[in-house]
KEKE-3310 file (N, C-alpha, C; in steps of 0.2 Angstrom, whole numbers, plus 5000, padded with zeros to 4 digits):
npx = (4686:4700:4705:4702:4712:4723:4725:4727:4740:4747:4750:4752:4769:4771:4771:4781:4792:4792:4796:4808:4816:4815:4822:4835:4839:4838:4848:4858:4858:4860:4873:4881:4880:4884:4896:4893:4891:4902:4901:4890:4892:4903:4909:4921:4932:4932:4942:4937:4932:4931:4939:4938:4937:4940:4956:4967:4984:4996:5008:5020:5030:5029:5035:5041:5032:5038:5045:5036:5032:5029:5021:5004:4997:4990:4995:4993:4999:5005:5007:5013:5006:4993:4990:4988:4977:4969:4968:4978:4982:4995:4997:5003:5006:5001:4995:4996:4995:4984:4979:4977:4969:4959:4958:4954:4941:4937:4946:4940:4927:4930:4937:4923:4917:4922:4926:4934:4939:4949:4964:4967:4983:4988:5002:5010:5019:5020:5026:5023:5019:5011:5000:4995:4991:4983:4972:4967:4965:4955:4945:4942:4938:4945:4949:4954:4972:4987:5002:5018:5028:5043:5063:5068:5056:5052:5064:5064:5052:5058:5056:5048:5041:5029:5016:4999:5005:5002:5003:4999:4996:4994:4984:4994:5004:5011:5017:5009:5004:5008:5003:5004:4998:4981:4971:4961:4944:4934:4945:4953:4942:4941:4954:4955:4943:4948:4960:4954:4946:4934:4920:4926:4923:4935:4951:4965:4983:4999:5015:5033:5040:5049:5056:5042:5037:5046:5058:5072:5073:5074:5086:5078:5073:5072:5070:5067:5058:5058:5069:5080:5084:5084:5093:5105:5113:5108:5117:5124:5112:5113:5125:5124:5111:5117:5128:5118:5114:5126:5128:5127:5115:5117:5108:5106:5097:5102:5100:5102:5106:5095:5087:5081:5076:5065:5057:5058:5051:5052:5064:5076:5088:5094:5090:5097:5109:5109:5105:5119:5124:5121:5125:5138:5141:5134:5146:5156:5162:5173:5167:5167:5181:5181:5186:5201:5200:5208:5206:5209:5205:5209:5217:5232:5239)
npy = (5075:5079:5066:5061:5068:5067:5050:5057:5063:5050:5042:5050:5052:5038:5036:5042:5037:5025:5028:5036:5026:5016:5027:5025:5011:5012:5021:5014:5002:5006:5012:5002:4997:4986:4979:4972:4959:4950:4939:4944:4952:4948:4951:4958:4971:4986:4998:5016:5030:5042:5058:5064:5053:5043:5037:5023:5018:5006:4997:4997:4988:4975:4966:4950:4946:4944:4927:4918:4907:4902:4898:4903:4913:4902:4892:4883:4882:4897:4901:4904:4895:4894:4906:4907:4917:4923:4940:4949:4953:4958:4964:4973:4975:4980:4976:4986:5000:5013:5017:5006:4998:5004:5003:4988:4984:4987:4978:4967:4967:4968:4954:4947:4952:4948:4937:4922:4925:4937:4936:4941:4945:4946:4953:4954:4966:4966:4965:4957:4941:4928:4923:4932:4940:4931:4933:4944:4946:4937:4945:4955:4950:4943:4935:4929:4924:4927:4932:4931:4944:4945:4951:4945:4944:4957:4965:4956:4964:4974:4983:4991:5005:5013:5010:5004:4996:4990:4978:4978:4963:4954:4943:4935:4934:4945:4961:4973:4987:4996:5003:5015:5019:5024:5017:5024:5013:5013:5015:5003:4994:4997:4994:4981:4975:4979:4972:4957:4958:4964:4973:4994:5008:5018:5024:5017:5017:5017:5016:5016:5008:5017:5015:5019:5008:4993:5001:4998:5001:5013:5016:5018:5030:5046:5057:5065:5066:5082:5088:5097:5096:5107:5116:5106:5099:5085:5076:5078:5077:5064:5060:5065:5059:5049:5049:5051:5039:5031:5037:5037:5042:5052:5053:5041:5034:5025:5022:5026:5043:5046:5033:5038:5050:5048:5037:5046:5061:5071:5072:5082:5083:5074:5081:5092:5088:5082:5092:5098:5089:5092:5106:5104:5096:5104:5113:5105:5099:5087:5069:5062:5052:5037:5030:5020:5004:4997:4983:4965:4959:4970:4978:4978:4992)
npz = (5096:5100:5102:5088:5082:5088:5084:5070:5070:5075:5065:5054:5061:5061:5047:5045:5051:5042:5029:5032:5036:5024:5015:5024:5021:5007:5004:5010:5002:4988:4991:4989:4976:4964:4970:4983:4975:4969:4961:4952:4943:4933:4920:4910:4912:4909:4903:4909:4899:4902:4906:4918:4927:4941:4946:4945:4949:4943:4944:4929:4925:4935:4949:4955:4969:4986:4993:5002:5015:5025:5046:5054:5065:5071:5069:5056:5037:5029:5011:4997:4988:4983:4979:4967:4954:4963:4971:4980:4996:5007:5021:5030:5049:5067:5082:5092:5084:5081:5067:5064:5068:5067:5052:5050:5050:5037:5030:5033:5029:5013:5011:5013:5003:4992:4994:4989:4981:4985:4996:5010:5021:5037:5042:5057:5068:5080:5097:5107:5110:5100:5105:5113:5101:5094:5102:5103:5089:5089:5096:5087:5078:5067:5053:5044:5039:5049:5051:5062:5061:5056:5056:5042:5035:5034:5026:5015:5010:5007:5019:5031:5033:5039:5049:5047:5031:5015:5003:4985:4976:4961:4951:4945:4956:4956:4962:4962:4968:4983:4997:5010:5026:5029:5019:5004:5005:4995:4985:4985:4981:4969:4963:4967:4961:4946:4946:4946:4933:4932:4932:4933:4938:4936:4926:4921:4925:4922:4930:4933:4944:4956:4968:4974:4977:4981:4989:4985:4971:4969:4964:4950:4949:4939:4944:4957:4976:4980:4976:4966:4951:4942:4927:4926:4913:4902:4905:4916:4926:4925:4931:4943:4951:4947:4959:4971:4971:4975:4986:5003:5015:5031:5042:5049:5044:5036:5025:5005:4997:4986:4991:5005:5000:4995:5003:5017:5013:5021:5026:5032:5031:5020:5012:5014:5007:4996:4987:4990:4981:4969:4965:4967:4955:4946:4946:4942:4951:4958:4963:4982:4986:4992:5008:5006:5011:5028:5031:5033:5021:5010:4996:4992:4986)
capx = (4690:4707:4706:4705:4720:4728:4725:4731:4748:4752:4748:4758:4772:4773:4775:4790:4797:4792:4798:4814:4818:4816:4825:4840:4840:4840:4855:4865:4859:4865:4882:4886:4878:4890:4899:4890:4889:4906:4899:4885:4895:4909:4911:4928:4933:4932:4945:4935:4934:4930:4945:4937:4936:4946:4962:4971:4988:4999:5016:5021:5033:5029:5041:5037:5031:5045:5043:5031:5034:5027:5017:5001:4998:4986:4999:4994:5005:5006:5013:5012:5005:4986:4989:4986:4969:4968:4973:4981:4982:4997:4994:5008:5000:5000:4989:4996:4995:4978:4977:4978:4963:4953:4959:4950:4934:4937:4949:4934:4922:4933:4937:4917:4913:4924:4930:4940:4944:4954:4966:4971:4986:4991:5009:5008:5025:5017:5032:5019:5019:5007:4993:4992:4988:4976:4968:4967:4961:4946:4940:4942:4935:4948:4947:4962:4978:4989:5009:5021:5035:5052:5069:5071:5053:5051:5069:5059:5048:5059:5058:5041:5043:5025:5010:4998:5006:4998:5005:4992:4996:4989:4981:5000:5009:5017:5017:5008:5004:5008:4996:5005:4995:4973:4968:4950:4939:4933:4949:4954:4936:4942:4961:4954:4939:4952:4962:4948:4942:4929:4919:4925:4923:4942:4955:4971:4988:5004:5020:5039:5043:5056:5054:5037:5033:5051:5063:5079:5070:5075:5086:5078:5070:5073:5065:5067:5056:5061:5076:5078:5087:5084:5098:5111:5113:5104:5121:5123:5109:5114:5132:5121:5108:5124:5129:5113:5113:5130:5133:5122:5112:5120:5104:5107:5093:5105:5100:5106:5101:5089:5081:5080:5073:5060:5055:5055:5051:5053:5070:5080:5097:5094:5086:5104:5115:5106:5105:5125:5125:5116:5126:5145:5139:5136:5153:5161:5167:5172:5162:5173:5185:5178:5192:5203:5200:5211:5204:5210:5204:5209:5220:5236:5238)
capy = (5078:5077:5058:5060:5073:5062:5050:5060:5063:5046:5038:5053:5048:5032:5035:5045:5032:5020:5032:5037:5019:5015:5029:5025:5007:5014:5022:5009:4999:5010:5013:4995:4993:4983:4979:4968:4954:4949:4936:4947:4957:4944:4956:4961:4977:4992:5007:5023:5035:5048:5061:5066:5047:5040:5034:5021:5016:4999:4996:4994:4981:4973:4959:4943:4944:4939:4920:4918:4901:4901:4896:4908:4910:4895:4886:4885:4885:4902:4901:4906:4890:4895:4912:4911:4916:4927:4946:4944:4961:4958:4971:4976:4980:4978:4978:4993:5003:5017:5018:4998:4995:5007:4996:4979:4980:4988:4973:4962:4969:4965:4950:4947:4954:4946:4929:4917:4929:4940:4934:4946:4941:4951:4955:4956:4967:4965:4961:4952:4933:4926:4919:4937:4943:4929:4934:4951:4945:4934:4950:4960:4944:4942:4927:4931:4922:4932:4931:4937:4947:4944:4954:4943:4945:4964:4966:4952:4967:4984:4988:4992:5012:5015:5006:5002:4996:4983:4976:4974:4958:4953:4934:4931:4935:4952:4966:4980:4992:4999:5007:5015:5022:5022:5019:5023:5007:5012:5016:4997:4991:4999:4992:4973:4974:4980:4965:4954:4958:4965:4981:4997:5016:5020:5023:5012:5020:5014:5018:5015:5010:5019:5015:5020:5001:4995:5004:4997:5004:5020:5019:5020:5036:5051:5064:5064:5073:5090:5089:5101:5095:5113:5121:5103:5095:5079:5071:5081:5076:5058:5061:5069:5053:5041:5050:5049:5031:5029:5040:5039:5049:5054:5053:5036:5029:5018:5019:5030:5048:5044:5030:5041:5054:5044:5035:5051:5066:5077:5073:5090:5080:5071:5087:5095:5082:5080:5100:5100:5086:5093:5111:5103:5093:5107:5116:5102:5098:5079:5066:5064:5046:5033:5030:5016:4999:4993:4977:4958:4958:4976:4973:4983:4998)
capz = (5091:5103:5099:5080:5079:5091:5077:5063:5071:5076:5058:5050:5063:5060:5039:5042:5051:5038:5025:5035:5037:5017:5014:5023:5018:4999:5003:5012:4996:4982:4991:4987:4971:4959:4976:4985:4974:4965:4954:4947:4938:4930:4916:4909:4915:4902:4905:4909:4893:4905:4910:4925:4931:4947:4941:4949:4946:4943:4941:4924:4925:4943:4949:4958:4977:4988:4994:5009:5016:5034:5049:5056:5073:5074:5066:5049:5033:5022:5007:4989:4981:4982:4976:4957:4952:4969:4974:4988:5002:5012:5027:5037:5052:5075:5088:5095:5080:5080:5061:5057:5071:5061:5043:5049:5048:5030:5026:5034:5022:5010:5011:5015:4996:4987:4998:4988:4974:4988:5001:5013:5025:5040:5045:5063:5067:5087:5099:5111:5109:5097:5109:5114:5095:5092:5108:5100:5082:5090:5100:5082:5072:5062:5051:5038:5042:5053:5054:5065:5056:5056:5053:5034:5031:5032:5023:5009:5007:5006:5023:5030:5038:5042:5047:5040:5024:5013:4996:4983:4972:4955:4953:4945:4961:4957:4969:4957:4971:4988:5002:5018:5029:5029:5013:5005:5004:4988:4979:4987:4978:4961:4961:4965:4952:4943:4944:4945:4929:4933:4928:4937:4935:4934:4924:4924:4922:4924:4930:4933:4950:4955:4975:4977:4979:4982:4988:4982:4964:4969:4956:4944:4948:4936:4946:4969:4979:4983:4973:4959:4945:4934:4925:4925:4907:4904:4908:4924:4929:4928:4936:4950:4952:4950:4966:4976:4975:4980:4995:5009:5020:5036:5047:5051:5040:5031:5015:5000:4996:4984:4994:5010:4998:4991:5008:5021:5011:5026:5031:5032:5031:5013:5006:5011:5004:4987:4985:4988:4975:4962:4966:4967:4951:4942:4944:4941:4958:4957:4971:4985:4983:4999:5010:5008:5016:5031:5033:5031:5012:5008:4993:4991:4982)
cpx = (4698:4709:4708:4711:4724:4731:4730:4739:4751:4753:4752:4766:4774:4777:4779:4793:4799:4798:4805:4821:4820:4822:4833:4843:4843:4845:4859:4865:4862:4872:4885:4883:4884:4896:4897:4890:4894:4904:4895:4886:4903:4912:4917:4929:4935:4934:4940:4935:4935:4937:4943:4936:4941:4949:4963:4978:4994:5005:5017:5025:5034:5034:5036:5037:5036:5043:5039:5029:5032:5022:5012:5001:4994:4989:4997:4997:5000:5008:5008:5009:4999:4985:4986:4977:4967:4970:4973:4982:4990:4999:4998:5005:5003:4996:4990:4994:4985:4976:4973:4972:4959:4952:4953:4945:4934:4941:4941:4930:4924:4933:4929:4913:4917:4930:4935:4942:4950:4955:4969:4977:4990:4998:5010:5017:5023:5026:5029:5019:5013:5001:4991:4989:4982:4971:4964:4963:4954:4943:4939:4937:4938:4949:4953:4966:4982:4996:5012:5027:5042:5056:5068:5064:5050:5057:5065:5055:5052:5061:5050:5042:5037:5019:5005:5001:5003:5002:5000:4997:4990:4987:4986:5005:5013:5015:5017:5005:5008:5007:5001:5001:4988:4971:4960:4948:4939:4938:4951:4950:4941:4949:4958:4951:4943:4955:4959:4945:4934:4927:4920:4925:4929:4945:4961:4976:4992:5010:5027:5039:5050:5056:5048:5034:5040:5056:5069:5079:5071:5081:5088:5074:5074:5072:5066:5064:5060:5070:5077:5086:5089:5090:5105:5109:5109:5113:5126:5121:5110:5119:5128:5118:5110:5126:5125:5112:5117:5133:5126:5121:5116:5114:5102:5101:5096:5103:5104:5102:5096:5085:5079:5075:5065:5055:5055:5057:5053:5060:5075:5088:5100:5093:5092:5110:5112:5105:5115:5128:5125:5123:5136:5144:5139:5140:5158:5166:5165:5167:5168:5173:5183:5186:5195:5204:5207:5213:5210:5211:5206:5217:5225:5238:5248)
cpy = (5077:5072:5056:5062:5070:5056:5048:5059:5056:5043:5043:5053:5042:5031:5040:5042:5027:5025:5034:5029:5017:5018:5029:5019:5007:5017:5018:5003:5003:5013:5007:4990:4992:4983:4973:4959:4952:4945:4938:4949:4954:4945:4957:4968:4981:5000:5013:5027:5044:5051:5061:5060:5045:5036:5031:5018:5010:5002:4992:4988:4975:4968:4956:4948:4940:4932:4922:4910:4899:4899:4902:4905:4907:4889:4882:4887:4891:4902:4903:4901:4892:4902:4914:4911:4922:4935:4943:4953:4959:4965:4969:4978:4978:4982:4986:5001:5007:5015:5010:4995:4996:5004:4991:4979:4985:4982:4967:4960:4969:4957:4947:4947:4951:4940:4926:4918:4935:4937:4940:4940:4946:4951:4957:4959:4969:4962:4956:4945:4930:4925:4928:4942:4936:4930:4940:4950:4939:4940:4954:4954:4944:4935:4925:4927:4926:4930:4933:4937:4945:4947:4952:4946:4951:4967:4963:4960:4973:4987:4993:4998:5014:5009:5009:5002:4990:4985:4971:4970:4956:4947:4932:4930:4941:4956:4973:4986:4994:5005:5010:5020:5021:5025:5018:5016:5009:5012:5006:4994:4991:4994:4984:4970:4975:4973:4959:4953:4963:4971:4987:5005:5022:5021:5021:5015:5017:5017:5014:5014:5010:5023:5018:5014:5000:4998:5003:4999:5009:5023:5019:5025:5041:5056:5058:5068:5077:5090:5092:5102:5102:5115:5115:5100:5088:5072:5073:5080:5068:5057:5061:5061:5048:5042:5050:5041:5028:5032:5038:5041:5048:5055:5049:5032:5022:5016:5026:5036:5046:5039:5035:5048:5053:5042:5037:5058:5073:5077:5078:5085:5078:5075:5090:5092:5082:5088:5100:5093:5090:5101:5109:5098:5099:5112:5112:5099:5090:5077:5063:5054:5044:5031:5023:5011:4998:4987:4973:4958:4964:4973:4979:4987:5002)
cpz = (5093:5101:5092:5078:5083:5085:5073:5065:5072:5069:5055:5053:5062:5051:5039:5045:5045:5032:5026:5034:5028:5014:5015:5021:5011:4998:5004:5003:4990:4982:4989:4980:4967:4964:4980:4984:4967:4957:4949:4941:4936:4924:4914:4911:4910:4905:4904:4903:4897:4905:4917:4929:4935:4943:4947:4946:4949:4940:4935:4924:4931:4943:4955:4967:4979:4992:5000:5010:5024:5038:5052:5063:5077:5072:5059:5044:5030:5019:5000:4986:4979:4980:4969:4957:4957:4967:4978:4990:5005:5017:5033:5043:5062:5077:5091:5092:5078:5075:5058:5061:5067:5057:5044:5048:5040:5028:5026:5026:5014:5007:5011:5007:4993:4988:4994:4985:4976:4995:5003:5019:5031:5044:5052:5066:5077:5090:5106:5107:5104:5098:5111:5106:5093:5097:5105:5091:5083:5093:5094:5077:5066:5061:5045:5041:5043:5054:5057:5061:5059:5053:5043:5031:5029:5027:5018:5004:5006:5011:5025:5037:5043:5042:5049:5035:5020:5005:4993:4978:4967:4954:4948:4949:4959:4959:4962:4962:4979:4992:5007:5021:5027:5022:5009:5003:4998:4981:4982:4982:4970:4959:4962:4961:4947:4938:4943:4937:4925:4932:4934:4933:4931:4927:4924:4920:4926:4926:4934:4940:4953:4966:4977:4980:4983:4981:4986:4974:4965:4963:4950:4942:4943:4940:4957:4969:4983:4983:4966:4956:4939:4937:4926:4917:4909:4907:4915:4929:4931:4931:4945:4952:4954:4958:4972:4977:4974:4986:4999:5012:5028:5040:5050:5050:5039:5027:5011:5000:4994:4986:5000:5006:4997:4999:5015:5016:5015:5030:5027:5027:5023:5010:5007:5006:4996:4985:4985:4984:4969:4961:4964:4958:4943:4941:4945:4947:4959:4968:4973:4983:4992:5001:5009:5011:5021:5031:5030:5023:5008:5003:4991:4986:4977)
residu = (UNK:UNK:UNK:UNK:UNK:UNK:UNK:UNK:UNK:UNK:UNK:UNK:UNK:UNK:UNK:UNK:UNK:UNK:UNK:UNK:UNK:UNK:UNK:UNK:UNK:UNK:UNK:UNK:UNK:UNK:UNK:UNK:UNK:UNK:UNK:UNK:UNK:UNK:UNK:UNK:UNK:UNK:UNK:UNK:UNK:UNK:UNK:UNK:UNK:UNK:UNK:UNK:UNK:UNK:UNK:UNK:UNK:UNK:UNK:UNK:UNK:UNK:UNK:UNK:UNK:UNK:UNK:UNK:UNK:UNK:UNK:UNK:UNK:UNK:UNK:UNK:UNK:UNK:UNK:UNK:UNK:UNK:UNK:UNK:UNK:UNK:UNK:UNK:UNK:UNK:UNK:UNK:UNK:UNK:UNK:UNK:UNK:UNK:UNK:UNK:UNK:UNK:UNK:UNK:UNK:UNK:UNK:UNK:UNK:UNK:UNK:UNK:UNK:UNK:UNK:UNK:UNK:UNK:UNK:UNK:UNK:UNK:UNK:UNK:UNK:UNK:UNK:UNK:UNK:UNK:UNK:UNK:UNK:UNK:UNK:UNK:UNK:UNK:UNK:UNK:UNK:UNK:UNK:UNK:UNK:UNK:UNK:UNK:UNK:UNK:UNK:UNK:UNK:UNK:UNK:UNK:UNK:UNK:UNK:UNK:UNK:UNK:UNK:UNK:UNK:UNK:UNK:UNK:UNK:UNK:UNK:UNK:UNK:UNK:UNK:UNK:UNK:UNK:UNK:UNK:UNK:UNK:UNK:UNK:UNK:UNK:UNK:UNK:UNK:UNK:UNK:UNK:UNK:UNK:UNK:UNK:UNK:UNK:UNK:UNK:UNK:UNK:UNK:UNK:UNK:UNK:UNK:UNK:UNK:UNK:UNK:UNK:UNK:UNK:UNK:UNK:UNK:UNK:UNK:UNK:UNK:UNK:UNK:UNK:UNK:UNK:UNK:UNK:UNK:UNK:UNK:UNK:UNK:UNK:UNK:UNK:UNK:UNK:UNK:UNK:UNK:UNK:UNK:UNK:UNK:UNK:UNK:UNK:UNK:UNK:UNK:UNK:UNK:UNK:UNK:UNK:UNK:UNK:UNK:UNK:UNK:UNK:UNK:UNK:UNK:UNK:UNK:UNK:UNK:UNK:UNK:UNK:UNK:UNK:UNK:UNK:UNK:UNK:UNK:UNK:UNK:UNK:UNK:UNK:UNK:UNK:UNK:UNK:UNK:UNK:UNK:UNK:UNK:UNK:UNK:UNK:UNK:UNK:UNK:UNK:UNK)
# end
């Protein structure tokens, strides 16, 4: 009888492992259904009706990607000509950096889903020598093409504060989003199907970038964070805005109110200076007159 019931319990052991196993297969499979297999679903992409559907959002009037003319660091050109027809990721990113190690095996898998329909290209802002980051991109298995950054080519993009950053591109070459910091895989999935063509769950909305993508757009922001505009006339308020993006911030940024505003929402200093805008603005207190050149070229008065 011990024998039989011995038995019983191994053979119902065994089918919960079976069962166990099934099961979590049938999850890994259903998280990547209409995922997996890009050409399956070569469908046109049909906006959500839903309200309650994941929205993502594109820049209504994007402008070109700025040139990318260079060598990776196995000496390989990168350049823009093999873009059309592609997304393209470019992913600001180094070795050193916690967040951007976590990123790679989602860009991987990426890339991996939807190969020669998306090009990723990694911005390496690394101050190690190259040989030491492809040393570092064969231990990660990175297979993307990988540049080191340089002064023109961060200024090229705006000026890149945080990394991870990634600029998504459309298969024209315009820059209709930007990522900074670990963004979800799946909202990534939606924005490429997206531009792909392809069927996704979302809804697509559009807006003005007014330095969310680039910052030198800042102005054409109406609205800064954590500046309050209530109670100036609508021509007040543009007096005000003209003065944010010609004075600049005092925190040794070096850019203008309204891009510092835009581009650290936590700096104390720009939140004071655009409060004593908005405040001298509305009692008519003129904006102060910038000193008069010295210099060479300074033209007499």
């Amino acid at each position: 009888m011990a024998n039989k019931n011995t038995l019983v319990v191994l053979a119902l052991a065994a089918t919960a492992l079976v069962l166990a196993g099934a099961s979590h297969f049938m999850r890994r499979e259903t998280a990547h259904v209409g995922l997996s297999s890009v050409s399956a679903s070569a469908a046109p992409a049909k906006p959500a009706d839903d309200a309650n559907a994941p929205v993502i959002r594109f820049v209504k009037d994007p402008e070109m990607a700025p040139p990318l003319e260079v060598q990776d660091i196995v000496g390989k050109p990168v350049n823009k000509t093999n873009w059309d027809g592609r997304v393209v990721l470019v992913n600001f990113w180094a070795t050193w950096c916690p967040p951007c190690r976590e990123e790679i095996p989602e860009l991987l898998e990426l890339k991996r889903i939807y190969g020669d329909q998306l090009q990723v290209i990694g911005i390496s802002e690394d101050e190690d020598p190259p040989a030491k980051v492809l040393k570092f991109a064969q231990r990660f298995g990175i297979y993307y093409p990988i540049v080191m950054a340089t002064p023109e080519l961060i200024a090229s993009y705006g000026g890149v504060p945080a990394l991870p950053t990634s600029y998504l591109i459309d298969t024209h070459g315009r820059v209709v989003q930007k990522h900074s910091g670990l963004y979800p895989i799946d909202s990534y999935h939606r924005e490429i199907r997206a531009l792909l063509g392809l069927p996704t769950d979302a809804r697509i909305e559009t807006f003005v970038d007014a330095g969310q993508v680039f910052l030198r757009n800042a102005a054409n922001a109406t609205e800064l964070p954590g500046v309050d505009f209530k109670g100036l006339t609508a021509d007040e308020k543009k007096r005000a805005l003209h003065r944010m993006n010609a004075e600049s911030c005092t925190c040794g940024c070096g850019l203008t109110l309204s891009q510092c505003r835009v581009n650290d929402t936590g700096c104390p200093t720009s939140k004071d200076l655009t409060a004593q805008v908005v405040k001298e603005v509305a009692h008519g207190v003129k904006a102060p007159q910038a000193p008069a050149s010295t210099g060479a070229n300074s033209i007499p008065q």
